[in-house]
C-alpha positions as CSV (number, residue, x, y, z in Angstrom):
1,X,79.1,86.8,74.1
2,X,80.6,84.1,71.5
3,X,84.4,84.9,73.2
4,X,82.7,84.7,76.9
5,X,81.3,81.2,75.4
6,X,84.4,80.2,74.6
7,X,86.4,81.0,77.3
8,X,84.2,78.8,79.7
9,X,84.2,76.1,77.5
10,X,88.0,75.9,77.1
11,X,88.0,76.1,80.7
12,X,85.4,73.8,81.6
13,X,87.1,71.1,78.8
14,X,90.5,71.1,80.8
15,X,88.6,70.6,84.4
16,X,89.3,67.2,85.8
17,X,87.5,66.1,88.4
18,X,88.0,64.7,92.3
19,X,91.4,64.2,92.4
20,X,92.8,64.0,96.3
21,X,94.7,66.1,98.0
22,X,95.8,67.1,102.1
23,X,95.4,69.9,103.9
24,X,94.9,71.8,107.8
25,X,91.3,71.5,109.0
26,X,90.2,73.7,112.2
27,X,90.9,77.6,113.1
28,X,93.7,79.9,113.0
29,X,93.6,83.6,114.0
30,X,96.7,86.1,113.9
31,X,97.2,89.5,114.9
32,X,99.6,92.0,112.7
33,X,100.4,95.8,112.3
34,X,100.8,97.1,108.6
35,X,103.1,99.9,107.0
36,X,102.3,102.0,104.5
37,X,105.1,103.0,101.8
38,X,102.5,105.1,100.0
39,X,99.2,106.0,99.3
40,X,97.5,108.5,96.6
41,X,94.3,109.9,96.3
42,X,93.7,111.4,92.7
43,X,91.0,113.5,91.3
44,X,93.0,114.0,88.4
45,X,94.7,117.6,87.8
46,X,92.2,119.2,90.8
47,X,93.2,117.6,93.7
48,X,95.1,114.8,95.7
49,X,96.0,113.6,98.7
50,X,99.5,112.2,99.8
51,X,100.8,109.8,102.6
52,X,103.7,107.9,103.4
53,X,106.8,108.0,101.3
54,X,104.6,110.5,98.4
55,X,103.7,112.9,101.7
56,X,105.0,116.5,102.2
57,X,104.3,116.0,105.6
58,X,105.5,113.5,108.3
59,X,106.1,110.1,106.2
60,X,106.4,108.0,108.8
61,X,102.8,108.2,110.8
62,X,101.5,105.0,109.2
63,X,100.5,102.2,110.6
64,X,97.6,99.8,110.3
65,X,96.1,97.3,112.7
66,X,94.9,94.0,111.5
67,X,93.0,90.6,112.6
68,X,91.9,87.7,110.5
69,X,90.6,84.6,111.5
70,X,90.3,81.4,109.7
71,X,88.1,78.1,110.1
72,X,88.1,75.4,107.2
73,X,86.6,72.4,107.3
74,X,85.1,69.3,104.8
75,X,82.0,69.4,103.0
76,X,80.6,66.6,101.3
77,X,84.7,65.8,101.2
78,X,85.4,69.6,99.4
79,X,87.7,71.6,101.4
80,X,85.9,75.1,102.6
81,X,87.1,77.7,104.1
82,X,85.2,80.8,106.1
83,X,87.2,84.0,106.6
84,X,86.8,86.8,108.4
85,X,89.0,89.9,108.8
86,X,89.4,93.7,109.9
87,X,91.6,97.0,109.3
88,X,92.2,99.5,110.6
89,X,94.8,102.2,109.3
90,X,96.2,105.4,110.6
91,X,97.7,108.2,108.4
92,X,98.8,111.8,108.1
93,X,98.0,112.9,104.7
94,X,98.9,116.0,103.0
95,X,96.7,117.7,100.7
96,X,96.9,119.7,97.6
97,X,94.2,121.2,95.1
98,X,94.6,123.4,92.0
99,X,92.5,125.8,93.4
100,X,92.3,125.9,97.0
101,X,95.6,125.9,98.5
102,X,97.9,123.0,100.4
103,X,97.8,121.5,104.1
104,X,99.9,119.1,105.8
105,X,99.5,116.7,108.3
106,X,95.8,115.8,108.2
107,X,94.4,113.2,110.4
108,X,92.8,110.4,108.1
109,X,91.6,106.6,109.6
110,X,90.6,103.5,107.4
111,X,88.7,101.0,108.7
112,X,88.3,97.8,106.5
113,X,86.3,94.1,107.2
114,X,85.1,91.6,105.0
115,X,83.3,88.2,105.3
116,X,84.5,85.1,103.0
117,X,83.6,81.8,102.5
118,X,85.8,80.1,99.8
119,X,86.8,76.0,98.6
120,X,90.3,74.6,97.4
121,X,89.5,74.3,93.6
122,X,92.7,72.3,92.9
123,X,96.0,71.5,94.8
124,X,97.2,75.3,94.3
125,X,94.2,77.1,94.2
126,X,91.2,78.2,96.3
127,X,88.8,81.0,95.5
128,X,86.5,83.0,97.6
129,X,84.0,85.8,97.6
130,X,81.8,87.1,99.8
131,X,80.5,90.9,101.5
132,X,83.1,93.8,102.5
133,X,82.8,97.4,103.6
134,X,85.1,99.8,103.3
135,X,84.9,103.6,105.8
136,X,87.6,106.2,105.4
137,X,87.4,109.5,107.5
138,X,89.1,112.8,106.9
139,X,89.8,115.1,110.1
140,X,89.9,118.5,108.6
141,X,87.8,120.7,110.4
142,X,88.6,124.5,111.9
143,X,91.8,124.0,109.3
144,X,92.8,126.3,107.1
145,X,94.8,125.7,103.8
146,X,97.9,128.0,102.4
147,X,94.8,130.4,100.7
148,X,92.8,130.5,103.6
149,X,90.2,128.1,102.6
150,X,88.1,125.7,105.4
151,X,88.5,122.3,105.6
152,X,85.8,120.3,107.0
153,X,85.0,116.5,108.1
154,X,84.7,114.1,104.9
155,X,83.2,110.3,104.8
156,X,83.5,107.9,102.4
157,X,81.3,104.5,103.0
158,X,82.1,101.3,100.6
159,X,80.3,98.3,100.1
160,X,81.4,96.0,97.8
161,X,81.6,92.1,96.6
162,X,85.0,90.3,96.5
163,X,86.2,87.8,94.0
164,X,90.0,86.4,95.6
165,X,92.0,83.8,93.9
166,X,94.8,82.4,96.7
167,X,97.2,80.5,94.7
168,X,100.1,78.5,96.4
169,X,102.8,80.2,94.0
170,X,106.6,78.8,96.1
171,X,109.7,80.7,94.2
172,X,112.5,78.0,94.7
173,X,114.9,80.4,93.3
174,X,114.8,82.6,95.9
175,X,113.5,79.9,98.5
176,X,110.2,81.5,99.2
177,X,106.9,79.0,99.8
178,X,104.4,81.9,99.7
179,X,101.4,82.4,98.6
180,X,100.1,84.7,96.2
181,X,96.7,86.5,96.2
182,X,94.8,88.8,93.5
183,X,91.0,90.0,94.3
184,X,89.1,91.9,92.3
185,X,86.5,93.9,94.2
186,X,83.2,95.4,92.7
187,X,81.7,98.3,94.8
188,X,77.9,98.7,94.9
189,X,77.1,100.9,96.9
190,X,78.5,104.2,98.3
191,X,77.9,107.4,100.4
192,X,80.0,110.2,100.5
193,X,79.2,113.1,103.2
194,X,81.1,116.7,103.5
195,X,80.2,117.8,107.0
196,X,79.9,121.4,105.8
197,X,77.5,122.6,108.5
198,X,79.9,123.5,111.3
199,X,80.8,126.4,109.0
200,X,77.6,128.1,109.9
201,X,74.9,130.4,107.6
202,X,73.6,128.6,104.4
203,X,76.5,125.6,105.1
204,X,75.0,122.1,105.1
205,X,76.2,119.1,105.1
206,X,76.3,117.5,101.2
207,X,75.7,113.5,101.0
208,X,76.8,112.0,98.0
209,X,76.1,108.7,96.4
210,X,78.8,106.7,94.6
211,X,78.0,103.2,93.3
212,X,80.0,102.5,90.9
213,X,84.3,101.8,91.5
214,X,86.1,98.6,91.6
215,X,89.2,97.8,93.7
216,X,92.3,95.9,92.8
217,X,94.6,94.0,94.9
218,X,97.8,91.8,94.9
219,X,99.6,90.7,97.6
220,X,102.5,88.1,98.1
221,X,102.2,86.2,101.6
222,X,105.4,84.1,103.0
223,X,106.1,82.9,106.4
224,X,108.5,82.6,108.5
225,X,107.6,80.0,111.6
226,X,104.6,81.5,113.2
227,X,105.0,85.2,111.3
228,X,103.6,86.5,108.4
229,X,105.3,89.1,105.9
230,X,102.8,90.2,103.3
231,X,104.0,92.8,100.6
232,X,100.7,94.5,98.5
233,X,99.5,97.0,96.3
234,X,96.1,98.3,96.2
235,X,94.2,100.5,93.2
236,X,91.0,102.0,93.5
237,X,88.8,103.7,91.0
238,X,85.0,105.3,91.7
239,X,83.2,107.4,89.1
240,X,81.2,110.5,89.7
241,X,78.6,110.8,93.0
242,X,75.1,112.2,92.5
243,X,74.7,115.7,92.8
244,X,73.7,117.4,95.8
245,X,72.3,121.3,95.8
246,X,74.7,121.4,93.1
247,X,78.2,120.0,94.2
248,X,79.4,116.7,93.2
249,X,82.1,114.3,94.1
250,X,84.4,113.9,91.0
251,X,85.8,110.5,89.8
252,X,89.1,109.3,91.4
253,X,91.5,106.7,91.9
254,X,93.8,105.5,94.9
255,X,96.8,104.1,94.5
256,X,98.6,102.3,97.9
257,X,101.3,99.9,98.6
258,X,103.2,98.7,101.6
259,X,103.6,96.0,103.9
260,X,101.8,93.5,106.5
261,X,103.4,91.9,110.0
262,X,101.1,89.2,111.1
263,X,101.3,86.3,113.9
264,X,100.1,83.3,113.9
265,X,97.8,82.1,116.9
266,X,96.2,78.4,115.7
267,X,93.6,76.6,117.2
268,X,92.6,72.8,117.0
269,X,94.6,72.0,113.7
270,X,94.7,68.4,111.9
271,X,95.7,67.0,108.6
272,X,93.8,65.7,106.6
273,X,93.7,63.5,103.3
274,X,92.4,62.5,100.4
275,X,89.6,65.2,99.8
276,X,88.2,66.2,96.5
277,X,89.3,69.2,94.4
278,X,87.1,70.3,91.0
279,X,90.2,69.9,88.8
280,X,93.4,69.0,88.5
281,X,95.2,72.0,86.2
282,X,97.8,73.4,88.1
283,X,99.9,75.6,86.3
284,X,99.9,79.2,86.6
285,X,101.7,82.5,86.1
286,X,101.8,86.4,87.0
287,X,103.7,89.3,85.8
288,X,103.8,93.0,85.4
289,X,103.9,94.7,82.1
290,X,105.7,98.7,81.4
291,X,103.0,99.9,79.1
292,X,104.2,103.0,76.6
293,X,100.5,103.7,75.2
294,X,98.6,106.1,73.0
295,X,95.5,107.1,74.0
296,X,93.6,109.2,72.0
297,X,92.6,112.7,72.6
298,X,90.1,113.8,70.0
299,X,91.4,116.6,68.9
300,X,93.7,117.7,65.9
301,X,94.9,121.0,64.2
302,X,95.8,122.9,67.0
303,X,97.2,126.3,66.7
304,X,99.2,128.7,69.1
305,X,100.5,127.8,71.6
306,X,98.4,124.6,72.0
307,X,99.6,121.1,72.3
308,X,98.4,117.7,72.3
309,X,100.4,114.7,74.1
310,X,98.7,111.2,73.8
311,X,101.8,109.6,74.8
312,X,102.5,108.2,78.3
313,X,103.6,105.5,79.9
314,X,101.6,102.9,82.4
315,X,101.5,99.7,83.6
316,X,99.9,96.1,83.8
317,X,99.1,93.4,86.4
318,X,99.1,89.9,84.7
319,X,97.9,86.8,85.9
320,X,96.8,83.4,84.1
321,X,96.4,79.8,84.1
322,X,97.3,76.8,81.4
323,X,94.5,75.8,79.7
324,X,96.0,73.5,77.4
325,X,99.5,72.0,76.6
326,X,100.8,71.3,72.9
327,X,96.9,71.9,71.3
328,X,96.4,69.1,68.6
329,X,99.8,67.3,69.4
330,X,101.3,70.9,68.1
331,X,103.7,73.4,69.7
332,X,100.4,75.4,70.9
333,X,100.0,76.1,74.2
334,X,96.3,78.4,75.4
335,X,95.8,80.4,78.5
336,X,93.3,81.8,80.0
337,X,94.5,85.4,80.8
338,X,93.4,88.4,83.2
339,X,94.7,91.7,83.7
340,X,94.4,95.2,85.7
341,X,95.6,98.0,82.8
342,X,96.6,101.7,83.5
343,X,97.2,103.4,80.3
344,X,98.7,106.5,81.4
345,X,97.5,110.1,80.5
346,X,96.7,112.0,77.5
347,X,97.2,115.5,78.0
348,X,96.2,118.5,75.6
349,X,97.3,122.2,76.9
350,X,96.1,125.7,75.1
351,X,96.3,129.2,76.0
352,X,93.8,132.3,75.6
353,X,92.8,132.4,71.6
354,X,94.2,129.0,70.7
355,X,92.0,126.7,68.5
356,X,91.6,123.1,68.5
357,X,89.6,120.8,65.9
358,X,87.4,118.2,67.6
359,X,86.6,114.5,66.0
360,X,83.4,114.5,67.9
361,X,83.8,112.8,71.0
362,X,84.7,116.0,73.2
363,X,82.0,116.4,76.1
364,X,80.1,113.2,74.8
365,X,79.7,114.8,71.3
366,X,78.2,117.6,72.9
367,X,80.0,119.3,69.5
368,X,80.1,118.0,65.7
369,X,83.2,116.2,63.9
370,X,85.1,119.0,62.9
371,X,84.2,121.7,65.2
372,X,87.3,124.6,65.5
373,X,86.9,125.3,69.5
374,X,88.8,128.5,70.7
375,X,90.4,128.5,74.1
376,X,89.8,131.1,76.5
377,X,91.8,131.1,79.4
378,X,95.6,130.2,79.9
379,X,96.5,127.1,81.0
380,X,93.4,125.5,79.8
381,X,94.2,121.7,80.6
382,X,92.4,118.6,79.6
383,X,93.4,115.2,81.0
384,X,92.0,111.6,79.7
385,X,92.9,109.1,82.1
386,X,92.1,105.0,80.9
387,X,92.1,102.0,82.9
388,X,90.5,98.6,82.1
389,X,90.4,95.3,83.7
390,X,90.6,92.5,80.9
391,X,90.1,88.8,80.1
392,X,91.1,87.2,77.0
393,X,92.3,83.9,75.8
394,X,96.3,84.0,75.2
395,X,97.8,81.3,72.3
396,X,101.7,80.6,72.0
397,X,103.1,79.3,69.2
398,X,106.5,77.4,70.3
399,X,108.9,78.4,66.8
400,X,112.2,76.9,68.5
401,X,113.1,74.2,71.4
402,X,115.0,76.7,73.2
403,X,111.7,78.2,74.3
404,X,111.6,80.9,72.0
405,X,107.5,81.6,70.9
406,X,105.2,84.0,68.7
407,X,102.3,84.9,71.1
408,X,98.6,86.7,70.5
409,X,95.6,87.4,73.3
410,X,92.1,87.8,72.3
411,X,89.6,89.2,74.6
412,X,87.4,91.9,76.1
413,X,88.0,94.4,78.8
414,X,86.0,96.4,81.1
415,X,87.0,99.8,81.0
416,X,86.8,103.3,82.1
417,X,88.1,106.8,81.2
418,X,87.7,110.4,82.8
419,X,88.2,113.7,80.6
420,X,88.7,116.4,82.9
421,X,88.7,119.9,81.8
422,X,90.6,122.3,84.0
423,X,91.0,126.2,84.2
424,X,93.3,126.7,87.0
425,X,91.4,129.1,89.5
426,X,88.1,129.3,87.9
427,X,86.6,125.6,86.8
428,X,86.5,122.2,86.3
429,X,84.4,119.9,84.6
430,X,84.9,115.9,84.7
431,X,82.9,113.9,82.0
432,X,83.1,109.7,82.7
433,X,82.8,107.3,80.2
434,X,83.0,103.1,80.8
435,X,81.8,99.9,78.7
436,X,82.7,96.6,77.4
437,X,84.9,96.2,74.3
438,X,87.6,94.0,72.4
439,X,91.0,94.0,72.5
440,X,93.7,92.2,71.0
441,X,97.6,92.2,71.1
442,X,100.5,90.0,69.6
443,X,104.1,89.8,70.0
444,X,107.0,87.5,71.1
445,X,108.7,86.1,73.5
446,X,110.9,83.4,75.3
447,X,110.2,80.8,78.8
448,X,113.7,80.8,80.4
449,X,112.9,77.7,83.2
450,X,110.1,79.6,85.4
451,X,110.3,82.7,83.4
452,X,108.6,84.1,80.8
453,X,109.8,87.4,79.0
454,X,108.3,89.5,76.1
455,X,107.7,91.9,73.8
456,X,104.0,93.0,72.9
457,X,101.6,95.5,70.7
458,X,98.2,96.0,72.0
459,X,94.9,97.5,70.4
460,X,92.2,98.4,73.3
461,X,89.0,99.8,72.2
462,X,87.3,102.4,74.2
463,X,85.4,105.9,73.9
464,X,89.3,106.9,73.4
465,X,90.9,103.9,71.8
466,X,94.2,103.1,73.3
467,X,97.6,101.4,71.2
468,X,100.3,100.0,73.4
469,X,103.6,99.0,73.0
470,X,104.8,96.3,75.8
471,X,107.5,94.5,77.7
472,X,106.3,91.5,80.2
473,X,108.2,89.4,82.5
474,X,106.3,86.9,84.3
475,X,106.7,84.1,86.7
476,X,105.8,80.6,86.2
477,X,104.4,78.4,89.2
């Protein structure tokens, strides 16, 4: 709480207030078709789904329709801004499972809409938030897969809060005036329902409830006269459903990126002037880190033919503003720093009769530290996958002119991890774990005109702690 104290207060220091700036009042609509490159849907080593350029199938039956419209307008001379947009995506998806066979070409449609009301903070920056809902339906009934299983009809019903920064973020180099937009969505409420009871007999259809997942997304938007071209990449993550006579839904992620065609239709437009903004702080950046992390597994002394691999390699999604320049007339500069972290996999693999030592934490310490547990099936696979969401406050210490700096981030992060415990053909068992911890990381680095690059080492406390070893480039607007 003392580090969530300070961060507003560093923030709330460098706020400057009612400076004036211009901007288009009235309404705007456009129209647009989107393409997907790719899309995954993970339940981690049991089964996934594939579209786009990751699809078995046919790659190329993609395509999304989508309408927005826009009204802003002055209040109490702020700048405010309602929103209101829809989705909806078409896909063939091909499907795999561990135990149950393969199928390609399944029929899957995505509809998406959200409400937003949002204000112009400062001269680059507006936030919103508001109410969105999410539907996705799988077509799979009377289909059979490779080993003769039934498919039937699935639902999946979202409804989540979104948190959007919109940040005017131009990239002279390569003449772009775009805009750049990161929204962090919190799901609270969700139903899942297998339409099992066209099968027949005991069949019925299972309902599921799922309220807890997040959604990330980052888009660039540039235009080009009256068109919009609108790159983005999308990551979901939803733990386990309820049960429901027995049969759950398991944790899983969604990964998606691609690309949005819009046109512009405006209304009444004028320009307006001198209106207030809540501070003047304009300086921002965004980046992507390659993550090589350890995450542990829990386990030690194995024997046999087991093996345990805490290495992988992941990613990051930065994004930050200045807080404040040359800190006590020194060569200290402080941001305030967020970031979307995917850690990779840990992955530990025994056969029938191999042994394993446990620390404890295996099942949620369902067994003591130092437990010998013996493997009894080939191919006995057990996954950790980590991923956090993180804000921290980011120092850089300026040791040359030439832009050359030592750098360190303090913070906490939100995370989550699944262990799943896989027998191939006979069982699975997926144990969630989330909270609230610290992490840390320091390194070095150099600010080349608008860009940053850098080296880092990261600690991130969760159930299964996590050491990283970095390289960041970002962008400075």
């Amino acid at each position: 709480m003392k580090l969530i104290k300070i961060l507003l207060l560093s923030l709330l220091f460098n706020l400057k207030l009612l400076s004036a700036q211009s901007s288009d009042l009235g309404t705007i609509h456009s129209y647009g078709l989107s393409f997907t490159g790719s899309y995954e849907y993970e339940e981690p080593d049991l089964m996934h789904l594939r579209s786009g350029l990751a699809a078995k199938g046919d790659k190329l039956q993609n395509l999304g329709f989508l309408y927005n419209f826009k009204k802003s307008r002055l209040n109490n001379e702020y700048l405010n801004e309602f929103e209101f947009d829809i989705s909806y995506q078409l896909m063939n998806q091909s499907y795999w499972s561990n135990g149950t066979g393969t199928l390609d070409d399944n029929k899957v449609r995505i509809f998406n809409s959200r409400i937003l009301y949002g204000s112009q903070y400062s001269k680059k920056l507006m936030l919103k938030s508001g109410i969105g809902f999410r539907r996705l339906y799988h077509y799979w009934q009377n289909r059979n897969t490779t080993t003769g299983h039934y498919g039937y009809d699935r639902e999946q019903d979202y409804v989540f809060i979104p948190f959007i920064a919109e940040l005017d973020a131009p990239i002279p180099e390569l003449k772009l005036k775009g805009k750049l937009k990161l929204e962090f969505d919190h799901i609270f409420s969700g139903k899942n329902t297998s339409y099992l009871a066209y099968l027949g007999g005991s069949n019925k259809d299972l309902v599921f409830t799922n309220n807890d997942g997040y959604i990330w997304k980052v888009s660039y938007e540039t235009k080009y006269k009256d068109f919009i071209l609108e790159p983005y990449y999308e990551f979901m993550s939803v733990e386990d459903s309820t049960l429901d006579s027995g049969s759950y839904e398991p944790s899983n992620t969604t990964k998606e990126f691609g690309l949005k065609l819009s046109k512009l239709f405006s209304g009444k437009r004028e320009i307006v002037d001198n209106f207030k903004t809540s501070f003047e702080n304009d300086e921002y950046y965004f980046g992507i880190k390659t993550l090589h992390s350890k995450v542990e597994s829990g386990f030690y002394n194995p024997t046999g033919n087991a093996s345990i691999d805490e290495k992988d390699f992941g990613y990051a999604i930065v994004s930050g503003t200045s807080l404040i320049k040359d800190y006590n007339n020194k060569p200290i500069d402080l941001n305030l720093e967020f970031s979307f972290n995917q850690f990779g996999e840990s992955a530990t693999v025994c056969d029938n009769g191999d042994t394993l030592t446990t620390d404890g934490r295996y099942l949620s310490g369902n067994y003591s530290s130092g437990t010998v547990l013996t493997c009894n099936s080939d191919n006995n696979l057990l996954v950790i996958d980590s991923y956090s969401t993180s804000v921290g406050l980011n120092s850089k210490y300026f040791i040359q002119k030439n832009g050359i700096f030592l750098s360190a981030t303090l913070g906490i992060h939100k995370w989550d991890q699944s262990e799943t415990d896989f027998i191939p053909g006979n069982n699975f068992n997926t144990t969630d774990y989330s909270g609230i911890d610290n992490f840390y990381s320091i390194g070095f680095g150099m600010d080349q005109n608008n860009l940053s690059f850098g080296i880092e080492r990261s600690k991130h406390d969760m159930y299964y702690d996590a050491t990283s070893k970095s390289f960041y480039a970002r962008y400075n607007f």
